[in-house]
C-alpha positions in Angstrom: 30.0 38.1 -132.3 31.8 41.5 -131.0 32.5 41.9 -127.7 34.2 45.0 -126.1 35.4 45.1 -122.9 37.0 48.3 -120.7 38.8 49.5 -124.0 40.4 52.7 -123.6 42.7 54.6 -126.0 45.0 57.2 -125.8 46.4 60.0 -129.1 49.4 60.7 -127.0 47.9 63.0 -124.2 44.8 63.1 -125.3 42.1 60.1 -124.0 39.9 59.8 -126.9 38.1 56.5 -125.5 37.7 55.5 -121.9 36.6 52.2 -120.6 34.1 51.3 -123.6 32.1 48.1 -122.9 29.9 46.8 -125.3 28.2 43.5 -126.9 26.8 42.8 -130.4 25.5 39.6 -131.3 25.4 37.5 -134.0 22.4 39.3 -136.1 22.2 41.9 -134.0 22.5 45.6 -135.5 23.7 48.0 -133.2 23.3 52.2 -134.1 26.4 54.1 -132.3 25.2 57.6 -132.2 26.2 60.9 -130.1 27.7 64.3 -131.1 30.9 65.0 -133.2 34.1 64.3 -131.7 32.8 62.1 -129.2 35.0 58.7 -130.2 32.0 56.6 -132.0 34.5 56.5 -135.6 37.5 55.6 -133.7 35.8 53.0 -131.6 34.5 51.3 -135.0 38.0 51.5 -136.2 39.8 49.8 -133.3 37.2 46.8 -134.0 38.7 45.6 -137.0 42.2 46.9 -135.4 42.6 49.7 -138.2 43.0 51.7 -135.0 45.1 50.5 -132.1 43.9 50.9 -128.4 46.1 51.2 -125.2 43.7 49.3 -122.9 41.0 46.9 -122.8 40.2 43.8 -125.3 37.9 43.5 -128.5 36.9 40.6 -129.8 35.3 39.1 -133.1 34.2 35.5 -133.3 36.5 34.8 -130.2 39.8 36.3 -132.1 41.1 38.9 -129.8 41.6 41.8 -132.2 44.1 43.1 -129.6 46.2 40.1 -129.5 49.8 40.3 -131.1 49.5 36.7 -132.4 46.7 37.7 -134.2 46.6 37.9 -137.7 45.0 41.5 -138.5 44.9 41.3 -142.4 43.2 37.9 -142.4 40.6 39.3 -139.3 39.6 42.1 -141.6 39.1 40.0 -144.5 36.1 38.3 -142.4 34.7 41.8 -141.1 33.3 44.1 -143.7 34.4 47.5 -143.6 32.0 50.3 -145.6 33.8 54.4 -145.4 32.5 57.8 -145.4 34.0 58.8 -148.4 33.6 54.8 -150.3 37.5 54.0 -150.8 37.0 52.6 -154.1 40.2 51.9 -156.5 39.5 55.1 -159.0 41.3 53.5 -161.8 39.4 50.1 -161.5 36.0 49.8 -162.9 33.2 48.4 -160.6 33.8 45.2 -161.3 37.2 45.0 -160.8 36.9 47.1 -157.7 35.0 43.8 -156.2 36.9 41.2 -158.1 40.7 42.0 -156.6 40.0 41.4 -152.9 38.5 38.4 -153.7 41.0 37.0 -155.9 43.6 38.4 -154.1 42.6 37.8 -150.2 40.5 34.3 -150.7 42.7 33.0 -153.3 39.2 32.7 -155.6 39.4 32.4 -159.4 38.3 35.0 -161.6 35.5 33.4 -163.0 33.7 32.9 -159.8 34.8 36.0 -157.8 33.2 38.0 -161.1 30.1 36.1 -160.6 30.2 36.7 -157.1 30.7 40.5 -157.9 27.2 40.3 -160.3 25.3 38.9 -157.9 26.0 41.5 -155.4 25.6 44.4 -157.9 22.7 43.2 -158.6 21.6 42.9 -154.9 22.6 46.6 -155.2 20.8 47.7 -157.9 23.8 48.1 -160.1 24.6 45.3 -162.0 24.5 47.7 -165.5 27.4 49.9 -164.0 29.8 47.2 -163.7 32.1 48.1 -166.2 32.1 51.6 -165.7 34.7 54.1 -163.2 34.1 55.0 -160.1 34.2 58.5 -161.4 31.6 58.1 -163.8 29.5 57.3 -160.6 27.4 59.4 -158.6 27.9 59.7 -154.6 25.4 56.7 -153.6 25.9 55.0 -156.4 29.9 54.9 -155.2 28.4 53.6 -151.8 26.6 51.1 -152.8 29.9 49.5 -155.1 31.6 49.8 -151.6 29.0 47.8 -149.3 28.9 45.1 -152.3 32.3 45.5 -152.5 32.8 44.0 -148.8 29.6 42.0 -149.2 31.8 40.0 -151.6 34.4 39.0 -148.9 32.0 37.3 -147.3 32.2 38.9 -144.5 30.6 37.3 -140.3 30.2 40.7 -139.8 29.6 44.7 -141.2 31.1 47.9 -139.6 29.8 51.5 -141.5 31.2 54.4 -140.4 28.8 57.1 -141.1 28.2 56.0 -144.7 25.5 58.8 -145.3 27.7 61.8 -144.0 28.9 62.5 -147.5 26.0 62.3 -149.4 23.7 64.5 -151.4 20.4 64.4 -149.4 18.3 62.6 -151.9 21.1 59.9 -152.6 20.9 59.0 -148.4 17.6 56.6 -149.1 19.5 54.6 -151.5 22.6 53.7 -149.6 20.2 52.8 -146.5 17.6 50.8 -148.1 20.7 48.6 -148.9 21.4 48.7 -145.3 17.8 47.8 -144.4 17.9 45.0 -146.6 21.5 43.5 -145.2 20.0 43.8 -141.9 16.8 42.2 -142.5 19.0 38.9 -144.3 20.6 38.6 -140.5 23.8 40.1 -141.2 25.7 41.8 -137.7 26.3 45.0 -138.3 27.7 48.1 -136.5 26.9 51.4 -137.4 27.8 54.9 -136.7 25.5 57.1 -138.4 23.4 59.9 -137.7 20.2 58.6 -139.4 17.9 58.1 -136.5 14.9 57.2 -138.8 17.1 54.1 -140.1 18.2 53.4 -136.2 14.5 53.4 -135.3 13.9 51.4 -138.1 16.5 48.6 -138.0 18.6 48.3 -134.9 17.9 46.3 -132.3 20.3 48.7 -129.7 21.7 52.0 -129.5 25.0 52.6 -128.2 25.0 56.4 -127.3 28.5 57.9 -127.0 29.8 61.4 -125.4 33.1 62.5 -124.6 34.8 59.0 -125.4 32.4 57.3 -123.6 29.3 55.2 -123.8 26.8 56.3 -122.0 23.7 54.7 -122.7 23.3 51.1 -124.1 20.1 50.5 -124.2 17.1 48.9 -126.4 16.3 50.8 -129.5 12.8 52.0 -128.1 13.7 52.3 -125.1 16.4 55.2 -126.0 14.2 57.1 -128.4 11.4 57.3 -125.9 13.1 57.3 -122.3 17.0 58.0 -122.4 18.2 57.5 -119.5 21.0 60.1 -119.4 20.3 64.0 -119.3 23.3 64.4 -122.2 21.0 61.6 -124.7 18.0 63.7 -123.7 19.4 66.8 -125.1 21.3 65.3 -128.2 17.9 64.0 -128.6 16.4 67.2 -128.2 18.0 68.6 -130.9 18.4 65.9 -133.5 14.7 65.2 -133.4 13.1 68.2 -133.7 13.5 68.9 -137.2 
């Protein structure tokens, strides 16, 4: 479904990722983990071409995300897309907030893109919010609008970019057990997160990162018990032993 192949990428002088290869298959739910700064976000981003690269090729469902003749707008429209800090439209209610891609992007009528949008609050566990603000919602709750939000697109595939990193601790469980629950229904996903109980839990591999590269790939059990690199061993080390 993904593929990454010797992708490298460049903030003027600075190399932030160098020769990333990776795979994720259809159904497959890959954890990218490693310390702060060390590319996993901007390798995420260049997947759905939010964030050009200088070198290598992605691709998604055999569109080259890379490729000038590619149409970027209507490539992201198939690949779900969940924030840190939930992007929601502030002065949109919920439902509105997951009725304006829809109508706008897929060309669906109102009718059907709001039932759409119930269905998937409901999936959620929010179908009684829908009429409300963002604003009037708390952290997770905002999440969990977000994830439905490009659940309703349809999407072949999900990327979340450290979804958890901005919420209260007790709101965390909420925003993955949605996560759990996409990933048990099949869907591909890709996720940069910190939560190694959900990465024990639910992916199948973990891509480990450090210093803009990958440097393990390797089956989820496999990585918790034996990493193979000294610089996994000591992330793993410290992120563990609390």
């Amino acid at each position: 479904m993904i593929t990454l192949s010797h992708v490298s990428k460049w903030y003027q002088s600075f190399q932030v990722l160098k020769d990333c290869s990776a795979e994720v298959a259809k159904g497959e739910v890959v954890v990218v983990c490693g310390p702060s700064g060390s590319g996993k976000s901007t390798l995420i981003k260049c997947v759905n071409g939010l964030e050009p690269f200088q070198e290598g090729s992605i691709t998604v469902a055999g569109v080259g995300v890379g490729d000038r003749k590619t149409d970027l707008p209507k490539l992201r429209a198939r690949i779900g897309m969940v924030f840190q800090h939930f992007e929601l439209f502030p002065h949109l209610t919920v439902m509105r907030n997951l009725v304006l891609a829809q109508v706008k992007v897929l060309g669906r009528g109102s009718r059907e893109s709001e039932e759409r949008g119930m269905k998937l609050l409901d999936r959620v566990g929010l179908r009684e919010h829908a009429g409300k603000y963002p604003g009037q919602l708390s952290g997770g709750q905002q999440q969990r609008v977000a994830i439905a939000r490009a659940l309703a697109m349809d999407p072949i595939a999900m990327l979340f970019d450290e979804p958890t990193s901005a919420l209260d601790p007790e709101m965390i469980n909420e925003v993955l057990d949605v996560m759990v629950a996409l990933a048990r229904d099949g869907m591909t996903m890709m996720v940069v997160t910190h939560e190694m109980g959900f990465a024990r839990k639910v992916a199948h591999r973990v891509v480990f990162m450090d210093e803009g590269r990958i440097v393990e790939d390797a089956p989820t059990a496999d990585f918790f018990q034996k990493p193979r690199s000294d610089r996994a061993q000591i992330f793993l080390s410290k992120i563990l032993q609390h």
